[in-house]
N, C-alpha and C positions, 0 to 999 in steps of 0.2 A: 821373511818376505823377499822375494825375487828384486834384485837390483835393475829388472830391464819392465817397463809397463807398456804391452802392445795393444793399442783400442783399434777394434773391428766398429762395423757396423752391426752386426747379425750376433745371436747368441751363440748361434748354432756352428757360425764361423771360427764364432771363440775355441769353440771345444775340438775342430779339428785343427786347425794350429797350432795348439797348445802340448801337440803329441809331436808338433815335428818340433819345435823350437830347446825344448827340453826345463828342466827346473828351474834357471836361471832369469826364465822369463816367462809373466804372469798376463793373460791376455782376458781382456775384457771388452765386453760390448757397449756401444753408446746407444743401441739400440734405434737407430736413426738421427733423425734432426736432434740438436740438444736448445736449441732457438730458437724462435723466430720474430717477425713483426710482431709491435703489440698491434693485437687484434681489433682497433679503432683508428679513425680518420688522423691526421698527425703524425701517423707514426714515422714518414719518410718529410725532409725539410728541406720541399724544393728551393725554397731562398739559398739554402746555401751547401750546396754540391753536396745535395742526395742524403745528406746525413741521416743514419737510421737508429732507429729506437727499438732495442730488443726484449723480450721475455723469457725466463727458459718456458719451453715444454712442461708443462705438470706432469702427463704420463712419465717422463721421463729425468726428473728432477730425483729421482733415489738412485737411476743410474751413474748420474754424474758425480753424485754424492758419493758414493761406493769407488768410483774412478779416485774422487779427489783423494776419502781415505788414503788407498792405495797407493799413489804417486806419493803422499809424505813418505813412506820409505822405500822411493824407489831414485835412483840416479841418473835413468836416461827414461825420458819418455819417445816411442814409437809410435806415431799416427797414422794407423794402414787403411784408412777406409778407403773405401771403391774407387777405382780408377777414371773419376770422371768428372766434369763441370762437381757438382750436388756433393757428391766426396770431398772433392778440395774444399767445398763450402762448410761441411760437416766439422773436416777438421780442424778449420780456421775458428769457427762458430766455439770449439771445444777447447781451442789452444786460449783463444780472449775469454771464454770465462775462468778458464784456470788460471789464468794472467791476474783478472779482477780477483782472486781468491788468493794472491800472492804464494801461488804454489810452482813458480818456473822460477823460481829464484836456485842460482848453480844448477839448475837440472841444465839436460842438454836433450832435443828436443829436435825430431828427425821426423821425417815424411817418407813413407815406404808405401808401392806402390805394387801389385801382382795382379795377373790376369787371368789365374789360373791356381786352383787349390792344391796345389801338390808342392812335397816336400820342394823338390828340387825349387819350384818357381819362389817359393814361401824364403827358403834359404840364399836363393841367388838376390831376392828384392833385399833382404835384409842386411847384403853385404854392399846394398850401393844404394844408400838412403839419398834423398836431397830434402830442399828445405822446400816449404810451403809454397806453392804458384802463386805469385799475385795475379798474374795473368786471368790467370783460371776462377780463382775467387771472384776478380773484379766480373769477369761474367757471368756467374751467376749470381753477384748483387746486381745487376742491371736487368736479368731477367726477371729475378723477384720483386723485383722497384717496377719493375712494367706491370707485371702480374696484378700487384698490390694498387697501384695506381688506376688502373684500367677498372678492377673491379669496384674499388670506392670513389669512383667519382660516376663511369658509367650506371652500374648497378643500379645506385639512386636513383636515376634520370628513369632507366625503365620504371620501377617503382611510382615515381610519379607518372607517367606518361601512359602506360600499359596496366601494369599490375601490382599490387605488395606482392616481395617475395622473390621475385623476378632476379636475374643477373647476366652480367654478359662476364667476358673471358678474352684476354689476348689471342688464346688459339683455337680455345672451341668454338667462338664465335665465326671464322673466315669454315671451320670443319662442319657447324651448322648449316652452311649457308650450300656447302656441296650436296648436301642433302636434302636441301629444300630446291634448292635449283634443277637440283634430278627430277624430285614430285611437279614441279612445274613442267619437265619437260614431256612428262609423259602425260598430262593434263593437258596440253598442246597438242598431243600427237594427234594427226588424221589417218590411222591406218588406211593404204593401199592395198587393191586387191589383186593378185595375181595365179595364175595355175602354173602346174607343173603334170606332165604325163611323165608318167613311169613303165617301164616294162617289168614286170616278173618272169626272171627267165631260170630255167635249169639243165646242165650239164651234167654227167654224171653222177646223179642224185642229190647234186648240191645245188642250193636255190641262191639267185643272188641278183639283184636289180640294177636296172640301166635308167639314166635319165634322157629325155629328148635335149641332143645337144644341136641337131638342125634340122629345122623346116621350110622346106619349098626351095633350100638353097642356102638359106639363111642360116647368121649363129642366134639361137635361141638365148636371150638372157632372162633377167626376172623379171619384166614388164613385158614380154614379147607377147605373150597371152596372158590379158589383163581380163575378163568375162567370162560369165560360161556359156555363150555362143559360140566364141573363138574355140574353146575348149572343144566344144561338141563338134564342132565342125573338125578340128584336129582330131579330136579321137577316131570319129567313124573314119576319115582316108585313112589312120595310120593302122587301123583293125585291117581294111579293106587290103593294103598294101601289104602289111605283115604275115597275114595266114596264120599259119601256126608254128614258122620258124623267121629267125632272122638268122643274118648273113655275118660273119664276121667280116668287116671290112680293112679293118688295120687293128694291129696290137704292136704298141712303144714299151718299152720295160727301159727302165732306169737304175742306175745305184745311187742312191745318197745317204750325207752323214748327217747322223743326230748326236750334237755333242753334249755333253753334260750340264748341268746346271752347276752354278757356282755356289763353294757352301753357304750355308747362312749367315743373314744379319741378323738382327733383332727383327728387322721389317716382315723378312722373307720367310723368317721362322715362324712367326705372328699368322703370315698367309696361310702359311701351310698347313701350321696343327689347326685351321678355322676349316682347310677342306677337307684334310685328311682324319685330323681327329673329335673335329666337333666341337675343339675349346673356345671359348671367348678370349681375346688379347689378354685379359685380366689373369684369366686361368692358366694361360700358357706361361706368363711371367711369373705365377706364384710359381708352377712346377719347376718352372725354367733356376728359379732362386736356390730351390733346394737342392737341385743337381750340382748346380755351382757352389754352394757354401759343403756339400759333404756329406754323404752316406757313409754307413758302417756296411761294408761290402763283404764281412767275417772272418776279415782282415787288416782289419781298421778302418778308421772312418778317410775319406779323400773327397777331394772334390771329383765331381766324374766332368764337367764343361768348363769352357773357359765362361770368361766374365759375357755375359749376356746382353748387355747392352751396344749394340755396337753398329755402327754404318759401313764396317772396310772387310771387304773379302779375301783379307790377304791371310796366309798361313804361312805359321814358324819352319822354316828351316830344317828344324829338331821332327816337328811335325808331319812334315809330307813325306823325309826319309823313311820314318816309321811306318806311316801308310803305303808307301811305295813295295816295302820290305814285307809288309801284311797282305798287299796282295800278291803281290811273285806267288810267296808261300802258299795262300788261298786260292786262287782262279788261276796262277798259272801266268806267266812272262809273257805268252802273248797275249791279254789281259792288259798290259802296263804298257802307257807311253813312251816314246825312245826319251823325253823330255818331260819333267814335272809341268802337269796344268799350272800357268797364273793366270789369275785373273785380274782384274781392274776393276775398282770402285767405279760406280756410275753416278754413285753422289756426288753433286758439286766439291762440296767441303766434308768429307769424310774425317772425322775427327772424334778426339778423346779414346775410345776402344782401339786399341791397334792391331787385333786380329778377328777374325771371322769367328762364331760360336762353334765347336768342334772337343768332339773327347778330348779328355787330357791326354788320355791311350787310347789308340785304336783296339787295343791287346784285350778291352775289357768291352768285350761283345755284349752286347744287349740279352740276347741269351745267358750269356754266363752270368750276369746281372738279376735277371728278371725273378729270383726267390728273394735279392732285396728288397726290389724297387714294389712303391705302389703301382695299381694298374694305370696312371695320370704318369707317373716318372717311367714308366718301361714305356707307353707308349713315346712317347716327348723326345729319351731322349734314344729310342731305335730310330726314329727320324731324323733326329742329328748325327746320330751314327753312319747309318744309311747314305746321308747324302755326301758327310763326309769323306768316306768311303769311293762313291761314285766319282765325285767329280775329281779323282786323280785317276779316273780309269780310263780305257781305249774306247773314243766314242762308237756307235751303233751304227751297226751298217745296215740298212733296209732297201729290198728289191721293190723298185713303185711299177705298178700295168697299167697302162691308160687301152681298154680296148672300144672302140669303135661296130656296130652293128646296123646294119644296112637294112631301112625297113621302104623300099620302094625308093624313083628316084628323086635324090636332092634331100631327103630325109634319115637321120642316124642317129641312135641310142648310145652314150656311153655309159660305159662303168670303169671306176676305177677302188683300186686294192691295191695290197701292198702285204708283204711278208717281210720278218726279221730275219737276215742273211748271218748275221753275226751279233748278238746282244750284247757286248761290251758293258757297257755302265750300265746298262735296262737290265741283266741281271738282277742287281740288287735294287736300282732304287729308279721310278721316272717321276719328275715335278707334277701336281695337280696341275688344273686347272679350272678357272673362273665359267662361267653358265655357260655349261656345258659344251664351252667352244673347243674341245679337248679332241684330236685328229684319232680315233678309234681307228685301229687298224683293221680293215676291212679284207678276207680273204676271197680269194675268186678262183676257180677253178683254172687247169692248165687248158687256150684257147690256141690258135695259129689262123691267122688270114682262111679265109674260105669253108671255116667251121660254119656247118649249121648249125644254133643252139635255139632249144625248144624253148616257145614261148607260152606262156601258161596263161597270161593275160595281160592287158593295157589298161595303167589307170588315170585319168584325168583327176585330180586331187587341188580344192580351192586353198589359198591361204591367204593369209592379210599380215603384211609387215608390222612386228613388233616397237613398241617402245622401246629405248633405251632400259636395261634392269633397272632395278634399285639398289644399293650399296649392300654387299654383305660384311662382315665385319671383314674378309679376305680384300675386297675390292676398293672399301675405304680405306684400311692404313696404307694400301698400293698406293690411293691417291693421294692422301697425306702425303707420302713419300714425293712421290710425284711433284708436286707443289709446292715442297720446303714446309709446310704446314710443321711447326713440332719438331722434334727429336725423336731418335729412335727408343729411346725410355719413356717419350711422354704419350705413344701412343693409344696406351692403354688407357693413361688415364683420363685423354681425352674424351675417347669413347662411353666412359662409366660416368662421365662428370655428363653427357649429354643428357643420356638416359638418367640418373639420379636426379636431373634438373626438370625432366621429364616435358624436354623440346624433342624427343626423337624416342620411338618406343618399335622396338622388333617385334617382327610377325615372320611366321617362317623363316627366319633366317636372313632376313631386308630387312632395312632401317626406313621406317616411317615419319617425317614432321608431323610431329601433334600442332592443332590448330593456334597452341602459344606457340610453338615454335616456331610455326610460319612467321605470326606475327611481329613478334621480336625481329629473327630476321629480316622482314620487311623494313621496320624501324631502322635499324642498323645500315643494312643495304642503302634505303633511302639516306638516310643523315649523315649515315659516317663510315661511306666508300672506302676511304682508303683504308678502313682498320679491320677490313673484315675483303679486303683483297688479297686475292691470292701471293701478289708479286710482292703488295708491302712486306706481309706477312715473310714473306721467305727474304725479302730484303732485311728485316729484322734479325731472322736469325741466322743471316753471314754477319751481319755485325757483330753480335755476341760471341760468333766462332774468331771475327779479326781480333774481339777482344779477348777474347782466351788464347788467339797466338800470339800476344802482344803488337799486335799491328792499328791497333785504335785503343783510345783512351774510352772509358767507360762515361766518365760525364757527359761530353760532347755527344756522342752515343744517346744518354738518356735526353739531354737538353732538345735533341730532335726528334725526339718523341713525345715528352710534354710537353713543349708549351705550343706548335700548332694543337694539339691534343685537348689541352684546358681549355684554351682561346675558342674553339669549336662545343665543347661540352657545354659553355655556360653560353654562349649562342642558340643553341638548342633550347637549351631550357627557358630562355624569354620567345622562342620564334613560333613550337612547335606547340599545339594544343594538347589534349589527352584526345581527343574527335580526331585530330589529324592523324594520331600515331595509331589509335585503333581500327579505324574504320578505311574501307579501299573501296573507291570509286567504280561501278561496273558500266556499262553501257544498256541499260534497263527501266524499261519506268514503271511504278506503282500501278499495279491494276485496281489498285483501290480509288487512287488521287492524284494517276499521272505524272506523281514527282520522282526525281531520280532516286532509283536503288543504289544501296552500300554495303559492301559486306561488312558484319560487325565481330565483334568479338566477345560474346559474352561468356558467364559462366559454366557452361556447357560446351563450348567453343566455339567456332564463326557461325554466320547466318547471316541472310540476308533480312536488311531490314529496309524499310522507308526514312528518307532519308528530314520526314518532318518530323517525327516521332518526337515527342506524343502525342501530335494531332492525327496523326495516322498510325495506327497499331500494326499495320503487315506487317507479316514476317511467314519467313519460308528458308527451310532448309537449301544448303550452297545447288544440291541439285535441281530445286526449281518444283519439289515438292512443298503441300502444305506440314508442316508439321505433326499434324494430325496423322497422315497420310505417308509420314515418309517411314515409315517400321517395316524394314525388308521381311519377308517370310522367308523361312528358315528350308528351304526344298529338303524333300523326304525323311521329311521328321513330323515328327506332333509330341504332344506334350506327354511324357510318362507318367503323369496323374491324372489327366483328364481327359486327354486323345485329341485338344482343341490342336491349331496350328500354334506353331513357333514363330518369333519375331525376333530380331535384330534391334533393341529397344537403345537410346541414350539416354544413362541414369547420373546424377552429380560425380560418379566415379568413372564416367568412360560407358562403352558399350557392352552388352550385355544378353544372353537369350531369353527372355520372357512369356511367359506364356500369353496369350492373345485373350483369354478368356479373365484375364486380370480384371478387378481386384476382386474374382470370384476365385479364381485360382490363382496362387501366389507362387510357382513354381519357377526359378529364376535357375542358370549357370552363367559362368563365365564365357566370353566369346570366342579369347584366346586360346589357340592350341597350348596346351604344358610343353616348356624345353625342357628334354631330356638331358641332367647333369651327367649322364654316366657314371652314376654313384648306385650300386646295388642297394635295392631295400636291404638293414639291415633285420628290420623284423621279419616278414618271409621270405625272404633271399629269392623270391621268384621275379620279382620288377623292380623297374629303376625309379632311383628319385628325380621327379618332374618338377619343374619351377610353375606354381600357380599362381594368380590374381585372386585375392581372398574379395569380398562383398564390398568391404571397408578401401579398396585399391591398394592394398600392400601384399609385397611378395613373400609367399610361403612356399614348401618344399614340404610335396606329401610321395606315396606309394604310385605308379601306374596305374596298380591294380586294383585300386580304389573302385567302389567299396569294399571291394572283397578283402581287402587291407584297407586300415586305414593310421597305418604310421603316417607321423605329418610333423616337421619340425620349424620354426620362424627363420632361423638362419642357413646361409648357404653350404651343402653337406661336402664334405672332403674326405677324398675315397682313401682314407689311413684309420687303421683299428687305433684303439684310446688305449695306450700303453698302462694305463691303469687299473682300468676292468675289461679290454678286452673286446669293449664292445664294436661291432664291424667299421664303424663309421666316425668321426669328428665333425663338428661345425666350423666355419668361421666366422665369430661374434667380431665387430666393429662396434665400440663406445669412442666417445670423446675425451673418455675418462683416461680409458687404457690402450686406447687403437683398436689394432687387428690383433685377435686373438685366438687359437684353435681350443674350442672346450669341446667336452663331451657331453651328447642330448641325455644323457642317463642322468635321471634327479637325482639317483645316489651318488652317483659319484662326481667330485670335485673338481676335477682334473683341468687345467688349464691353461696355456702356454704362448706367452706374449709374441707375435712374430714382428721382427725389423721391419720395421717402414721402408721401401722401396726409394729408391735416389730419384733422381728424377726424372 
């Protein structure tokens, strides 16, 4: 047996380390948390400084076991898990049960830390161990004493007050409430009405349009022609005036630079693969994990990214020389800056990850890669590649035209365009962006002062100012970030904890409040301001960062947090009724009885009811229909068994398409569009697998091309073939037994493969 014992978090992690370290040292997985609270009221003693009460993990109670084995014949133990808050906890959590198993007796017992799966980083952590952070520990006992805290005392409270079942969250709750605040504001909006005339003009067979930038004198903005009187009356003078050419009146050309983007965070990485590849934060972080713990590239297995988790845009030394050196070679010296880009964290407190997510080598192109990788890891990490790549590059030099055309006097059309003079970093790689506010480069033909350019036609064109979007998954963890809401590891799991609690459910690609989740929120908001504020919230966690720099003590810390906290919880609970917490005042009275209207909250979700019930039965949907009456028609469709109209129905499970001709015709679908996983059917390889709403409300995973296919699986599909039989495709099953685990949909075969629980 190997005298040296190094516990990873990841299995997977195990088995490429284990090739740099050599025989001498035996590395194994803890497979995640090995701990935690007992999962009942008591388990934290706030009488007397936070004292907590542990269990191991079941699932992972034969890991530790196997560990323990092993350290009897071993003489030093190494505890490498992940470089962060959750890590240090892991391995503090691993070192006190081996303690309590009197198994650290003469061992010697070291703390090794890497950012990066490669020999060099694997070998250089393991000649400069240190000992265990208290620091670091102590803050995430504090955040999980909050965590724990929050949810068994508040949870309850909704539970009586709202619903069974119900729950709140230290962080999803204040990420709730940006989402419901959104739906309220676009529920406020009054759109404006305004016009815009446009010109259609063409220059040497190239077509390209002008907008009215003055009339009568005047600079035109977006209220300046607010009707379409105004309109019409601008349209016909500026026909009248125009003819069939306009005048070029002035052309300005300009140079500027467009610099690079800085490489990724965890945040920015999260953005990115949401616009560019489609992933959900969840999907990006599992792909993101496997990069990082190690591919067999046909040359052994390495890790291809550094550690994932992270807020600081800074890069190694070692690093940018390499990329610097990568592109000379590649694009050529005038390509490269006389000076390495740095860049600057913008996070307040950037901490724990000390570098930016970036290949380990730049040397290992995404191309030369791509017969490893799944098609989820070659897209992932040619994006990280990519950017990393760019942003040591010479920024982009673009020619802008602003041209001016004269249509009669005191009146002129501009247009403006722009061309790429020099592409520097836009070569390889330019940043997404969020709806659609992304600067397209617009080209325009070569003009000069005094040009006639043919004018094809004028169009007077109404519009009406939009609401604010709603959150896509790109736009939310922006905001998170934005707001201190979270960590950059807890993003995701914000997200998944919204929608699994199912306050917030997506529809193209926007986050929705379902009507409990207004609710809740309301509740919350109303009663307890400051725990569902954006600024506590982020005041929260600078504390846990001062206490992981050792710059605050962790008790004091929690003591300002529970005990206004309790002292307000059990105040609620004598003050607030279940009528108070469900039902919202509107400004409306009973057409029945004259008495004030309430919005209620029932099984089906809000409604308006009368506010004497049950001496008065009204009720009407939020829109002010009768219920009877509120079933939207389905526009140009009808029923495919019976030709009746379709309807927009709410059934116990959410909404629904029904046929109108009901209960003579029972022809039902679901309402929601299918998300496309980007996972090829594996039975006819011609469509992809789509995320469905089965009758029941639970999520399944069938063909596109249904019915024409009808492969259909219960768990979410992962675009990796089952190294067992072969077959195109894996699941990932979630038990409470065993966690997260990738099986194979094939009944014959077994195949099965526990993955690492994620840090935090």
């Amino acid at each position: 047996m190997a005298k040296n014992l190094v516990i990873v978090e990841s299995p997977a992690k195990s088995k490429t380390i284990t090739k740099y370290l050599g025989r001498d040292f035996l590395v194994l997985a803890s497979y995640g948390h090995v701990r935690d609270l007992v999962p009942r009221e008591g388990a934290i003693d706030t009488e007397h400084n936070y004292e907590m009460s542990y269990e191991p993990i079941e699932k992972n109670e034969r890991h530790v076991e196997t560990i323990a084995r092993a350290l009897k014949k071993s003489s030093v133990l190494y505890l490498a898990t992940d470089p962060d808050r959750e890590g240090e906890a892991i391995s503090w959590h691993l070192h006190e049960m081996l303690h309590d198993k009197k198994l650290l007796k003469n061992k010697r017992v070291y703390r090794v830390v890497f950012h990066e799966i490669t020999r060099h980083a694997i070998q250089e952590a393991m000649e400069h161990p240190r000992e265990l952070s208290q620091e670091l520990i102590n803050a995430q006992l504090a955040r999980r004493g909050m965590d724990y805290l929050v949810g068994f005392n508040l949870s309850p409270l909704l539970w009586k007050k709202i619903r069974r079942g119900l729950s709140a969250g230290r962080v999803q709750s204040p990420a709730l409430r940006l989402i419901a605040e959104r739906e309220d504001e676009i529920e406020a909006f009054k759109p404006r009405e305004y016009w815009t005339l446009e010109a259609d003009l063409n220059k040497d067979e190239q077509d390209f349009v002008a907008r009215l930038n003055m009339y009568n004198g005047e600079k035109v903005k977006q209220f300046t022609i607010n009707n379409e009187k105004d309109a019409k009356a601008a349209h016909k003078n500026l026909k009248k005036h125009g003819g069939k050419r306009l005048i070029v009146s002035s052309v300005e050309k300009k140079s500027r630079r467009r610099n690079p983007s800085a490489p990724f965070t965890t945040s920015t990485m999260q953005q990115e693969a949401v616009r560019k590849l489609r992933f959900s934060a969840q999907r990006t972080m599992r792909t993101a994990q496997t990069l990082y713990e190690g591919i067999d590239t046909g040359s052994g297995t390495v890790g291809l990214i550094t550690y994932m988790r992270t807020d600081s845009v800074t890069l190694a030394k070692d690093a940018i020389d390499e990329i610097r050196g990568y592109i000379t070679s590649e694009y050529g010296k005038e390509n490269l800056p006389t000076k390495p880009q740095i860049y600057k964290t913008k996070a307040k407190n950037a901490q724990e990850a000390h570098e930016a997510i970036r290949p380990t080598s730049v040397m290992r192109t995404p191309d030369s890669l791509k017969n490893s990788l799944s098609k989820d890891q070659y897209g992932l990490y040619s994006l990280i590649w990519k950017r990393t790549v760019a942003c040591q590059m010479i920024h982009a030099t673009l020619n802008t035209v602003t041209v001016d055309f004269a249509c009669g006097e005191g009146n002129a059309f501009r247009s403006t365009g722009s061309t790429i003079a020099k592409p520097g970093f836009m070569s390889i790689y330019l940043e997404g962006r969020d709806d659609n506010k992304g600067d397209d480069e617009k080209m325009l033909p070569n003009m000069e002062k005094g040009d006639e350019i043919h004018l094809k036609a004028i169009r007077a064109d109404q519009h009406f100012t939009e609401p604010p979007p709603r959150y896509t998954e790109a736009t939310l963890v922006r905001a998170l970030e934005e707001y201190g809401i979270g960590r950059p590891s807890t993003y995701a799991s914000i997200i998944s904890t919204l929608q699994n609690r199912e306050y917030v459910e997506m529809d193209r690609r926007r986050f929705f409040p379902t009507d409990v989740g207004r609710v809740v929120n309301r509740f919350l908001t109303n009663h307890f301001p400051n725990y569902v504020d954006y600024d506590f919230t982020a005041h929260m966690e600078d504390d846990l960062d001062a206490v992981s720099r050792g710059e605050k003590d962790w008790i004091p810390v929690m003591d300002s947090f529970w005990k206004p906290f309790i002292k307000l919880v059990k105040h609620k609970e004598q003050s607030v009724s279940r009528t108070d917490a469900t039902t919202e005042k509107i400004d409306e009275k009973c057409p029945k009885c004259s008495s004030p209207l309430l919005i209620r909250l029932g099984r089906r979700g809000r409604f308006i009811g009368c506010s004497t019930y049950p001496d008065c039965d009204y009720t009407c949907n939020i829109n002010g229909e009768s219920k009877q009456e509120s079933h939207e028609i389905v526009e140009g469709r009808s029923c495919p068994l019976c030709g009746s109209a379709l309807l927009v129905r709410q059934g116990k499970y959410g909404k629904f398409i029904g046929c109108s001709a009901y209960p003579d015709c029972t022809f039902i679908e679901p309402l929601e569009k299918p998300t496309d996983t980007g996972v090829a059917c594996p039975k006819c390889k011609k469509g992809k697998m789509v995320s469905r709403r089965s009758r029941r409300g639970k999520i399944f995973y069938s063909c596109s091309r249904y019915p024409d296919c009808d492969y259909a699986v219960w768990n979410e599909p992962v675009d990796e073939p089952c190294p067992s039989c072969n077959w195109p495709m894996l699941t990932m099953k979630t038990t409470k037994r065993k966690g997260a685990e990738q099986v194979c949909p094939e009944k014959d075969c077994h195949y099965s493969k526990v993955v690492a629980t994620e840090g935090e």
